[in-house]
N, C-alpha and C positions, 0 to 999 in steps of 0.2 A: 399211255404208251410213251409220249413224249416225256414226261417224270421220270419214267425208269429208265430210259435211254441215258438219261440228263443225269440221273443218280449213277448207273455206273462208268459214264466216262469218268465226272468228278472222283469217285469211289479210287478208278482207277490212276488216275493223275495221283491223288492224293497216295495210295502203296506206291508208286514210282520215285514220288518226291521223297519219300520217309528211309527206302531204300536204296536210293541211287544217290550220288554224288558225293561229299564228301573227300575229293581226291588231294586235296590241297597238303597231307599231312602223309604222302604216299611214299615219298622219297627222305623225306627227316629221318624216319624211323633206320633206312638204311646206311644213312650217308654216317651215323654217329660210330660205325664199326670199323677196326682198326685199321690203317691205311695199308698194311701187308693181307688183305683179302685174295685170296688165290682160286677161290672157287664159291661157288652157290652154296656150299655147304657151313662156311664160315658165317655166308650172310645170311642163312639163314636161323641161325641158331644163333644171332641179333635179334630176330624177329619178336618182339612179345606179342606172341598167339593171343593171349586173354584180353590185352589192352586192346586190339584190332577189332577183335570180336564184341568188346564194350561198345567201341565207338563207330561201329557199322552195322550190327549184328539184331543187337539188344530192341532196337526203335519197331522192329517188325516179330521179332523172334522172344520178346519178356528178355527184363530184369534177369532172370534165373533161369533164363533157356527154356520155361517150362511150356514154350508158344501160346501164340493168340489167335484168334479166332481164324482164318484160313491159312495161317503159318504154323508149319508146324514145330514141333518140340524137339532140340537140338541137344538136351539133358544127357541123351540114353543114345543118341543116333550112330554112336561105334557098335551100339548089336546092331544095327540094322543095316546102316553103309560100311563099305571098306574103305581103307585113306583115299585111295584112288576116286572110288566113286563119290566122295564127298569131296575132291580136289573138281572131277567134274562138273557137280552139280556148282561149285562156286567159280568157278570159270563161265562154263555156260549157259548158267540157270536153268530152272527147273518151274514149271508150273506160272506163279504170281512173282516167280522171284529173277531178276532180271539178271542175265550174267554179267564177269567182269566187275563187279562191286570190291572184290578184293584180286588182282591179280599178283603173275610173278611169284619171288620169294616169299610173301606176306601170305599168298593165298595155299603154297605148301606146308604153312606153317600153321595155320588154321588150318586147314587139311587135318595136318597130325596131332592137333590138340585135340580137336572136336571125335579123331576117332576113337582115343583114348577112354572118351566119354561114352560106358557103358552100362 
């Protein structure tokens, strides 16, 4: 009993670590857009969707989206979520997946890539 208590705390430290942090590279992405910015729509259409989703995304979710074993597959996930509810679920997380990993502009922008993906 003590083994598997022992096995899924580490299990779970180890998805937290894999998926969480990263924030260090959170504000570069924004700040490189032009200095007459007038609204969220400017910055975020700065935002590279696919580079964010490389370097936050990929460690829990596969190489090619196509998910790994209690993550799932993010390939196809515009049939099955709407932008909204995929801006949800990366805000708040869902399930194994912690929220806030991507917020803000960044996380509306992976929003509207990942719906696109159907």
């Amino acid at each position: 009993m003590n083994k598997k208590l022992l096995a899924l705390i580490f299990g779970a430290g180890l998805v937290l670590a894999a998926c969480g942090g990263g924030n260090d590279n959170d504000n570069a992405d924004t700040s490189t857009g032009t200095s007459t910015n007038t609204g969220t729509t400017t910055e975020t259409a700065s935002v590279d969707a696919e580079k964010i989703v490389s370097a936050k995304c990929i460690s829990c979710h596969g190489q090619n989206l196509e998910g790994q074993g209690n993550f799932p597959a993010l390939k196809d996930v515009g049939s099955r979520l709407s932008q909204d509810e995929i801006l949800n679920v990366i805000e708040n997380g869902r399930g194994a997946m912690p929220g806030g990993i991507i917020s803000g502009d960044e996380a509306k922008a992976v929003a509207e890539w990942l719906a696109a993906k159907k």
